[in-house]
VEXVEX-843845 format. One record per residue: x, y, z of N, C-alpha, C in turn. Coordinates in pm, whole numbers, padded with zeros to 5 digits, always signed. Example, Ala and Ser with C-alpha at 12.3 -4.5 7.8 and 13.67 -1.06 7.14 Angstrom:
# VEXVEX-843845
+01319-00569+00780+01230-00450+00780+01320-00330+00780/+01285-00225+00708+01367-00106+00714+01290+00003+00787/
//
This chain:
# VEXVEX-843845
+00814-02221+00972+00740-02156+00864+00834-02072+00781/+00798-02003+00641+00857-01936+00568+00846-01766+00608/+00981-01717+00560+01000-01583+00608+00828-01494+00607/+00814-01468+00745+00657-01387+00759+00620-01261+00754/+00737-01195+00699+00786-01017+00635+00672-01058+00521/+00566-00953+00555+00497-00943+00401+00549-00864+00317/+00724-00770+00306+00783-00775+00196+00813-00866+00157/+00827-00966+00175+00867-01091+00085+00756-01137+00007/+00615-01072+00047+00530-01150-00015+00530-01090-00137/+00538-00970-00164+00620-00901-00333+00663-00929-00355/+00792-01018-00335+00875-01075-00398+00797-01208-00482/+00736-01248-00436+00644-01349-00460+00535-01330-00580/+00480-01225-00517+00400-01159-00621+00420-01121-00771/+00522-01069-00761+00636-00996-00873+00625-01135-00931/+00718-01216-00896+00754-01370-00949+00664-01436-01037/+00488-01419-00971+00420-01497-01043+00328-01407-01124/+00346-01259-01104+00250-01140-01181+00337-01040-01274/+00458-01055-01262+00542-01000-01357+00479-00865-01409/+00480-00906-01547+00376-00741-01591+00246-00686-01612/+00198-00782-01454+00038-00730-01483+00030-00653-01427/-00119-00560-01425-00100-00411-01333-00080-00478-01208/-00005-00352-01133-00022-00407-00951-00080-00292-00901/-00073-00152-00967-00108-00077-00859-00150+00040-00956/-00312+00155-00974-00342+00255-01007-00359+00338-00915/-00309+00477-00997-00346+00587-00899-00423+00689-01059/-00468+00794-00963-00521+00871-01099-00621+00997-01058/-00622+01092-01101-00710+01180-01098-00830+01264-01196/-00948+01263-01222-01024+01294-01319-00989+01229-01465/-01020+01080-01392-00998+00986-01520-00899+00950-01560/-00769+01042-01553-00630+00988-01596-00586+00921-01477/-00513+00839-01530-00452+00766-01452-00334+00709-01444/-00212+00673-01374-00080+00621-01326-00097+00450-01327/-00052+00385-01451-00019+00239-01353+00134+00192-01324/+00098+00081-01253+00236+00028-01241+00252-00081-01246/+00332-00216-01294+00311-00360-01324+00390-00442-01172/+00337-00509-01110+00411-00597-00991+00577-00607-00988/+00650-00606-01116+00760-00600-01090+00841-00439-01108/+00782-00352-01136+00836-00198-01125+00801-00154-00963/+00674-00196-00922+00634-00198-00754+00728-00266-00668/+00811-00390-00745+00911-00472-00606+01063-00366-00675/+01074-00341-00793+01161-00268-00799+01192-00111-00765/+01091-00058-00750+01079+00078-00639+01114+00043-00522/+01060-00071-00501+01045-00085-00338+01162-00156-00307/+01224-00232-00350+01388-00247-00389+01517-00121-00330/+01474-00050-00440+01548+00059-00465+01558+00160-00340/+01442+00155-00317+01432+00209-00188+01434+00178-00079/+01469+00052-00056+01510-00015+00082+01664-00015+00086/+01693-00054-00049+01865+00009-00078+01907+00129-00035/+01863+00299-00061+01854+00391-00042+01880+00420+00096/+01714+00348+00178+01729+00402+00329+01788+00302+00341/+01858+00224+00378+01959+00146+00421+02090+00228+00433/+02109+00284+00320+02254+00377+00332+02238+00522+00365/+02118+00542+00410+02122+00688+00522+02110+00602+00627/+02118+00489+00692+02132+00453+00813+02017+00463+00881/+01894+00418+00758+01789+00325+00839+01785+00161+00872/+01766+00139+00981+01802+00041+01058+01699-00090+01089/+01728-00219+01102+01564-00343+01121+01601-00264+01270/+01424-00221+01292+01383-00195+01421+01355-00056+01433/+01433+00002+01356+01411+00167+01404+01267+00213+01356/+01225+00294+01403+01067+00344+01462+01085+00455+01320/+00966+00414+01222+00981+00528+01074+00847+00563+01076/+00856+00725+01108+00695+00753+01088+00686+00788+00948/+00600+00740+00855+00545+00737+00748+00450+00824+00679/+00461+00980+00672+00332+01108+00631+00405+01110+00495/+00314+01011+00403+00310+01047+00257+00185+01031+00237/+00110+01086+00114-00001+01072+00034-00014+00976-00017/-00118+00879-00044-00151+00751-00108-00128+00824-00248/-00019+00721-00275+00041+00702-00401+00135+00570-00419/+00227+00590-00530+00329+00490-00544+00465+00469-00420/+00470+00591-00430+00584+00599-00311+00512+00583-00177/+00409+00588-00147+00365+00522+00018+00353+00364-00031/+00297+00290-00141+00282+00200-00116+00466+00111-00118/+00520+00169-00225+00650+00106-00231+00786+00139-00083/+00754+00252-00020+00823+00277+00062+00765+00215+00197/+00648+00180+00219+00559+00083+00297+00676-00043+00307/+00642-00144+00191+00702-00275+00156+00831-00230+00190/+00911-00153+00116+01081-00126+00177+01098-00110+00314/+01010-00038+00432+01031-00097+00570+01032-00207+00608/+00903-00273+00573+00900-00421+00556+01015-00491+00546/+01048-00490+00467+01155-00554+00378+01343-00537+00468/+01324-00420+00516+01420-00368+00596+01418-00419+00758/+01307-00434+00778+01248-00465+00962+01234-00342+01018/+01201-00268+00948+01169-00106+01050+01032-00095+01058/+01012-00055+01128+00834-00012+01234+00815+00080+01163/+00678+00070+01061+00585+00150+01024+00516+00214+01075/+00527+00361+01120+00450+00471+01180+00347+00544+01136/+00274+00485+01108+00105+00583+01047+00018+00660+01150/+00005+00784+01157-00068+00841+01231-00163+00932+01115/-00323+00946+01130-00390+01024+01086-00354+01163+01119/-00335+01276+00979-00280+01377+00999-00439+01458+01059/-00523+01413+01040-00700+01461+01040-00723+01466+01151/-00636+01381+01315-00686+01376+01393-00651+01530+01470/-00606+01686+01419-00584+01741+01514-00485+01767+01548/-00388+01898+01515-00200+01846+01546-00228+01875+01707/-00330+01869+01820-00248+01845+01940-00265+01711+01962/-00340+01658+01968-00383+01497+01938-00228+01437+01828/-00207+01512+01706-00083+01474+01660+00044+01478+01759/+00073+01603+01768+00209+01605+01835+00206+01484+01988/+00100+01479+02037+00100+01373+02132+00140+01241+02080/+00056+01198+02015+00094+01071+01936+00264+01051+01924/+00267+01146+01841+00442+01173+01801+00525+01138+01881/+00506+01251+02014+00602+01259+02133+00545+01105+02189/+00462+01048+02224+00438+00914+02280+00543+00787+02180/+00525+00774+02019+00602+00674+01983+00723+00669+01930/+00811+00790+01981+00961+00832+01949+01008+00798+01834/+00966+00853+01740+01021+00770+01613+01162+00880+01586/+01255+00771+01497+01385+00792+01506+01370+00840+01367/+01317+00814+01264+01314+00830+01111+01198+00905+01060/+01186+01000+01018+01086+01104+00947+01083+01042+00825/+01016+01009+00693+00971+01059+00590+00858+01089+00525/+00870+01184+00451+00729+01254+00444+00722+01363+00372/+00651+01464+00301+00615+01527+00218+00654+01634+00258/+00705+01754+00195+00794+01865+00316+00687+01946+00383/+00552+01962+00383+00463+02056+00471+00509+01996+00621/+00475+01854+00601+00530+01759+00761+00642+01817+00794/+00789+01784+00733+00882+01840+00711+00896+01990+00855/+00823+02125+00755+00829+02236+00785+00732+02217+00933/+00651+02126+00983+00567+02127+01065+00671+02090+01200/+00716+01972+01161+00801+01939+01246+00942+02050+01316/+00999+02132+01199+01064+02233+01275+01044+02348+01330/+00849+02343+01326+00760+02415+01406+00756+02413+01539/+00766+02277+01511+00686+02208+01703+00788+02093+01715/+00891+02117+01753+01052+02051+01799+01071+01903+01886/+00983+01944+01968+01013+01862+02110+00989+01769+02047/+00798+01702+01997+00802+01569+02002+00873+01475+01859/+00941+01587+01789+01022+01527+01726+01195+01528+01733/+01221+01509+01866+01342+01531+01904+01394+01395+01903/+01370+01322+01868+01399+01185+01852+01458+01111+01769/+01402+01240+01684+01409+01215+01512+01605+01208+01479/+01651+01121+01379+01756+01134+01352+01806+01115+01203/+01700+01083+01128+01725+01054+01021+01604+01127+00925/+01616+01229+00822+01458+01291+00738+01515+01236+00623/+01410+01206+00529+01382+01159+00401+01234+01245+00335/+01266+01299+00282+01166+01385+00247+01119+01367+00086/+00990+01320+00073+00890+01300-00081+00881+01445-00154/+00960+01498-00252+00935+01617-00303+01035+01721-00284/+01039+01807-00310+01160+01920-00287+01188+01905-00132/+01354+01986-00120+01406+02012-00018+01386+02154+00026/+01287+02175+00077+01237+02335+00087+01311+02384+00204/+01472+02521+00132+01480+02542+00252+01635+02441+00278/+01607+02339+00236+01710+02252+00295+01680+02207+00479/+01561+02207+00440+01463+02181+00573+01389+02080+00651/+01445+01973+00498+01370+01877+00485+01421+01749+00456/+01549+01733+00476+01594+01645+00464+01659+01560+00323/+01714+01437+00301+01774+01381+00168+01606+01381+00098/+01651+01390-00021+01526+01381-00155+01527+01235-00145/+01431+01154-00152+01412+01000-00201+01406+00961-00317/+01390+01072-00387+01422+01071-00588+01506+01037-00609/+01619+01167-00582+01764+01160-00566+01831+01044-00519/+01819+01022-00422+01863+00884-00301+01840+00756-00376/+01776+00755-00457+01710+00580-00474+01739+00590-00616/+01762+00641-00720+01751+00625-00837+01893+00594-00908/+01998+00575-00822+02102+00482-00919+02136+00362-00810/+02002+00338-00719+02029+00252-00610+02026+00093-00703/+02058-00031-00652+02028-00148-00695+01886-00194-00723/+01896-00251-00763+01683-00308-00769+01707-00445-00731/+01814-00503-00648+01784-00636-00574+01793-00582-00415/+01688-00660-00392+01713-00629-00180+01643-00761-00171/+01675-00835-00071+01613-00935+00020+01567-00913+00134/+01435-00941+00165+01386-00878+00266+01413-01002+00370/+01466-00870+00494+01511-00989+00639+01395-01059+00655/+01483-01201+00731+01376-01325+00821+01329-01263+00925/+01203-01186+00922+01171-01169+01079+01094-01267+01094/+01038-01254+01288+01016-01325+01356+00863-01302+01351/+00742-01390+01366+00646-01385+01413+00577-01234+01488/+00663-01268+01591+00667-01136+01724+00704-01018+01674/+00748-01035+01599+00858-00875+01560+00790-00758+01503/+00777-00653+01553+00715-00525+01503+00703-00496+01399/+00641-00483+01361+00613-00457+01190+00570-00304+01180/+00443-00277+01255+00409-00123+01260+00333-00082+01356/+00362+00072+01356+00162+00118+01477+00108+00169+01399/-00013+00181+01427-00129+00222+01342-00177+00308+01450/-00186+00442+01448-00273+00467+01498-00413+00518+01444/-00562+00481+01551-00617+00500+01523-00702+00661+01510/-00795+00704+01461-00871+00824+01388-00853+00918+01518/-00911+00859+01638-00973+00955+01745-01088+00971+01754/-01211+00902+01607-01329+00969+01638-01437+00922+01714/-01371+00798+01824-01489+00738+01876-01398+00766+02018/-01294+00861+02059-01206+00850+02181-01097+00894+02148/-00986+00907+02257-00858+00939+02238-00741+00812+02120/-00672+00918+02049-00622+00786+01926-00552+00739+02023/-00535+00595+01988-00459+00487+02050-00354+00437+01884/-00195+00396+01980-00146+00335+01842-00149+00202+01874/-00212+00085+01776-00224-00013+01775-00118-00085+01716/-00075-00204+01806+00053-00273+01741+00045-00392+01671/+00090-00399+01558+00102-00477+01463+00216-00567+01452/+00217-00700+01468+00342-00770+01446+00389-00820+01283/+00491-00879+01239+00488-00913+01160+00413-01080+01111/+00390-01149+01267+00295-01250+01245+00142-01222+01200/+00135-01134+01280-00045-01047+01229-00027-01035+01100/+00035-00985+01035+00021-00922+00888-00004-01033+00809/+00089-01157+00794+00126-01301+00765+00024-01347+00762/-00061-01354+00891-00172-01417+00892-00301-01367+00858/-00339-01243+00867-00411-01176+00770-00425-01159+00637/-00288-01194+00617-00259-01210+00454-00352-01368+00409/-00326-01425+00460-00410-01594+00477-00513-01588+00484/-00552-01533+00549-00714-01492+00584-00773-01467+00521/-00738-01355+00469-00784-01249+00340-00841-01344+00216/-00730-01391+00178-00670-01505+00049-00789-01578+00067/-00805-01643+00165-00855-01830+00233-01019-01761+00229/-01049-01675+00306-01176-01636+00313-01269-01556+00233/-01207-01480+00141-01280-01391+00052-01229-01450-00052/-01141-01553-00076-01087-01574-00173-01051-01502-00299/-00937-01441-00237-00900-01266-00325-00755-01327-00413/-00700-01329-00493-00604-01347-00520-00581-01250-00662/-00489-01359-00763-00436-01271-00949-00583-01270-01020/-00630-01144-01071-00703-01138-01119-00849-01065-01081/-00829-01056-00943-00920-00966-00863-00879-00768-00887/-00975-00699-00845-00922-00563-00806-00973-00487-00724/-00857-00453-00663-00940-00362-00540-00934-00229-00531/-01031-00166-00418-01054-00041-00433-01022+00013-00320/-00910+00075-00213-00954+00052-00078-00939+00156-00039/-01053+00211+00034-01086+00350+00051-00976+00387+00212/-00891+00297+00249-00796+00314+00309-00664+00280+00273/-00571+00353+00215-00494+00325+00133-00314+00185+00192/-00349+00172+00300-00258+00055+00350-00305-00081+00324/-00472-00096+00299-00532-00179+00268-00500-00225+00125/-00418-00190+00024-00401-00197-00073-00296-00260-00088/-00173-00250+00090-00073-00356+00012-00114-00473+00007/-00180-00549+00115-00240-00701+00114-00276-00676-00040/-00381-00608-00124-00379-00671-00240-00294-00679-00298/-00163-00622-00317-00050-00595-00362+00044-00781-00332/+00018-00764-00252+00050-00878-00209+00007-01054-00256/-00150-00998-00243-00187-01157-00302-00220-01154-00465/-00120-01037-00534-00117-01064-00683-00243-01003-00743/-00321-00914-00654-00485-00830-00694-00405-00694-00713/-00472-00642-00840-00458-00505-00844-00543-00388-00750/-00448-00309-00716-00508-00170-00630-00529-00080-00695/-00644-00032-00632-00669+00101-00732-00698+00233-00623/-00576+00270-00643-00616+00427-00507-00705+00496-00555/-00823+00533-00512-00941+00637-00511-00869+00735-00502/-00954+00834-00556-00929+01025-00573-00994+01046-00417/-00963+01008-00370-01021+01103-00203-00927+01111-00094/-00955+01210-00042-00856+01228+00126-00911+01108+00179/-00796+01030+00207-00889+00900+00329-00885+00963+00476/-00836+01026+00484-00863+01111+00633-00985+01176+00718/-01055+01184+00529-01193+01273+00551-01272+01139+00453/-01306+01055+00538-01388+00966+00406-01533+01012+00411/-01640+01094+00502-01736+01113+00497-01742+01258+00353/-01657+01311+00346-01624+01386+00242-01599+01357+00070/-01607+01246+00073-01582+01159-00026-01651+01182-00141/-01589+01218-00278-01677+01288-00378-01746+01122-00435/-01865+01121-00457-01903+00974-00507-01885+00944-00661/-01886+01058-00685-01840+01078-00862-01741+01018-00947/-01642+01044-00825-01503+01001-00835-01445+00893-00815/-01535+00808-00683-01475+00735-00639-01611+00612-00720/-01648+00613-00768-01751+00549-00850-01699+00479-00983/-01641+00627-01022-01594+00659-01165-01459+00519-01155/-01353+00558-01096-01232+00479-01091-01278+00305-01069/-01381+00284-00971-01439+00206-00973-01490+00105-01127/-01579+00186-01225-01602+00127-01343-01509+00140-01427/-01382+00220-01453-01281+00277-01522-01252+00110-01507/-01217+00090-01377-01091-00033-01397-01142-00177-01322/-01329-00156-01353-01424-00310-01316-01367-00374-01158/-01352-00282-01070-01352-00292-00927-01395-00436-00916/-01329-00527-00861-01423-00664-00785-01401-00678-00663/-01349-00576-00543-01415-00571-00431-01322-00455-00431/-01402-00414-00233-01358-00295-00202-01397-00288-00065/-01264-00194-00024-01292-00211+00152-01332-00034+00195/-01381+00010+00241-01444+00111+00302-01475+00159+00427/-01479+00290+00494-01563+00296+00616-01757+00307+00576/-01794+00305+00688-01955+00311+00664-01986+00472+00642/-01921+00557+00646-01886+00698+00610-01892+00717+00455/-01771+00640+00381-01771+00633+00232-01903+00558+00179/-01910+00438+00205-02027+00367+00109-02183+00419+00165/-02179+00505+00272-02321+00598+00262-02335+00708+00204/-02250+00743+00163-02211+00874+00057-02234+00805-00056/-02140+00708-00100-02186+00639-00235-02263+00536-00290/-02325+00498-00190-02491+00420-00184-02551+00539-00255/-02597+00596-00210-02701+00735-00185-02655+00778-00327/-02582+00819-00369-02496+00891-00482-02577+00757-00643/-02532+00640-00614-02560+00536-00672-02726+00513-00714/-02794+00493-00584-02914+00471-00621-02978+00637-00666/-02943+00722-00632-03017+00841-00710-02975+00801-00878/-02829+00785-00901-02795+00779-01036-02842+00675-01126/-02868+00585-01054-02960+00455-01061-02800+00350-01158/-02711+00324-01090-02607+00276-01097-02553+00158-00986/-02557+00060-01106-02466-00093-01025-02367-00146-01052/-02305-00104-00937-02160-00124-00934-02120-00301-01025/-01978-00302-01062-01905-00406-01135-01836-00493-00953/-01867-00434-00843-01829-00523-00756-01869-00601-00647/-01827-00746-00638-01880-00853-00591-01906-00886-00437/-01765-00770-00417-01725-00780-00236-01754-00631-00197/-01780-00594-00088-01802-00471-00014-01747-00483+00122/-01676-00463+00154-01624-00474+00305-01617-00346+00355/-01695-00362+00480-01749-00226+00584-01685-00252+00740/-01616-00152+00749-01573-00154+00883-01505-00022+00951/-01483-00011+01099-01423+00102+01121-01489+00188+01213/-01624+00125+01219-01752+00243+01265-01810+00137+01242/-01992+00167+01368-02072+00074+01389-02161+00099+01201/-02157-00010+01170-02294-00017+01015-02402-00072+01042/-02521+00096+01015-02625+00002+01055-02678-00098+00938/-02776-00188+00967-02873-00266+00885-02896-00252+00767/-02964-00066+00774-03019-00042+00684-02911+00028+00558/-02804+00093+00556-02699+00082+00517-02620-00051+00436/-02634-00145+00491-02633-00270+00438-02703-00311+00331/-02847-00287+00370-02954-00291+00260-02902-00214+00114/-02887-00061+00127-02905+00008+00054-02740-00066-00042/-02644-00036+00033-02523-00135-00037-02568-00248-00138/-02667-00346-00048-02676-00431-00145-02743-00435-00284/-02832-00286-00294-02913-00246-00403-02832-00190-00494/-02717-00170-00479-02573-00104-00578-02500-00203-00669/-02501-00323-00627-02412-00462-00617-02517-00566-00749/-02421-00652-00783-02529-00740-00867-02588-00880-00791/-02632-00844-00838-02755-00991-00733-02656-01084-00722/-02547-01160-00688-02487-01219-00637-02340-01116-00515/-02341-01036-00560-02291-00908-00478-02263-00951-00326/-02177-00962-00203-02192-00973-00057-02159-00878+00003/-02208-00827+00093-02177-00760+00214-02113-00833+00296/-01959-00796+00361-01916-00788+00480-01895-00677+00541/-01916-00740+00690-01874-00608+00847-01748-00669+00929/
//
């Protein structure tokens, strides 16, 4: 089979989407875009970058940035590199955090400097650590190389390695809110084939847009040539979820599907049918937490009469 690094699948993407949007971010209506080939060229640039601080295919990179451009492009540059994507929910609790931490030894920090300053709080379970890259000022000099700095007279060609099927791609860990978080392992065949899935079964590809109220969910669209559109909300706290907002971005940029917990779309069901508002999207995907029935129902009264629910 062909290289199964879904950084390569940007490369791909880029190739056949050039300068269409690939990726929005935005707050109270304004908004950030970016076209598929400035997204493989960030993400380029920045696999160039950590490459020459002596990030390594394999080394363990925990990942605390904010859904934006730089999580999604510095995402794909692990990828692209063979380093293990480390996502842990910052929501679950720093003793529940620092456990996590100290359990998956990660060798590479980057991250926003509060993490940064957190980490030379509470030492131990980041004693592992050997390499910081830090999103935003060097507060302190506390925090490691700037990734501004670092990446911006870097190259904008990288080839992303042949990995293997088997080969680690990332952990995920999960929330905590149904039990103790567990980090779930991700290969780079899983991703590959989810990517297929996705494509083959919802039939998502150029020309679709998504909304995904979990912001990793956005590289697959990134990937199969669909624009992302990051919501204005903490995904950490999705039952918190302003519906206003996440509604708004929704009709701003004619959403045609969107993935969610049953947390968010009962907030913005409810929000919807009071406003007496139907959504521009076709797909709804619910998962994460049990959805009841009736939840379903109310979803489908948001949606246009050809509209689907998935769980």
């Amino acid at each position: 089979m062909n290289n199964c690094n879904i950084g390569a699948a940007l490369h791909t993407a880029a190739q056949n989407r050039g300068d269409a949007t690939a990726l929005v971010t935005g707050k109270n209506g304004t908004y950030q875009q970016w076209s598929f080939q400035e997204i493989l060229t960030n993400s380029n640039r920045y696999a160039n970058a950590l490459q020459s601080k002596g990030v390594q295919r394999g080394d363990r990179v925990m990942l605390m940035v904010r859904p934006s451009m730089e999580f999604i492009c510095l995402t794909f540059a692990l990828f692209q590199l063979g380093a293990v994507v480390i996502l842990i929910d910052p929501g679950m609790g720093y003793q529940n955090l620092l456990r996590c931490i100290g359990a998956v030894k990660p060798t590479v920090l980057i991250a926003i400097p509060p993490v940064h300053l957190f980490s030379r709080l509470f030492p131990v379970p980041f004693q592992t650590i050997r390499h910081r890259i830090v999103v935003g000022a060097n507060i302190l000099g506390l925090c490691g190389t700037p990734l501004k700095a670092a990446s911006q007279k870097m190259d904008s060609d990288f080839t992303a390695v042949n990995t293997a099927e088997d080969e680690l791609a990332a952990i995920i860990f999960t929330t905590g809110s149904t039990g103790p978080p567990k980090g779930v392992q991700y290969t780079h065949g899983i991703f590959f084939h989810q990517l297929q899935f996705i494509r083959d079964h919802y039939g998502i590809g150029a020309g679709d847009v998504d909304q995904p109220g979990f912001p990793l969910f956005g590289l697959f669209a990134t990937a199969l040539g669909a624009t992302a559109v990051i919501p204005d909300m903490d995904p950490t706290r999705p039952a918190e979820v302003d519906p206003a907002k996440f509604v708004r971005s929704i009709k701003d940029w004619q959403v045609t599907y969107s993935f969610g917990s049953p947390a968010i779309w009962n907030v913005v069901s409810r929000y919807c049918l009071e406003q007496k508002i139907t959504l521009p999207v076709r797909k709804i995907l619910m998962a994460g937490a049990p959805v009841p029935g009736e939840l379903i129902e109310r979803v489908q009264h948001i949606m246009p009469e050809d509209g689907e629910v998935y769980t």
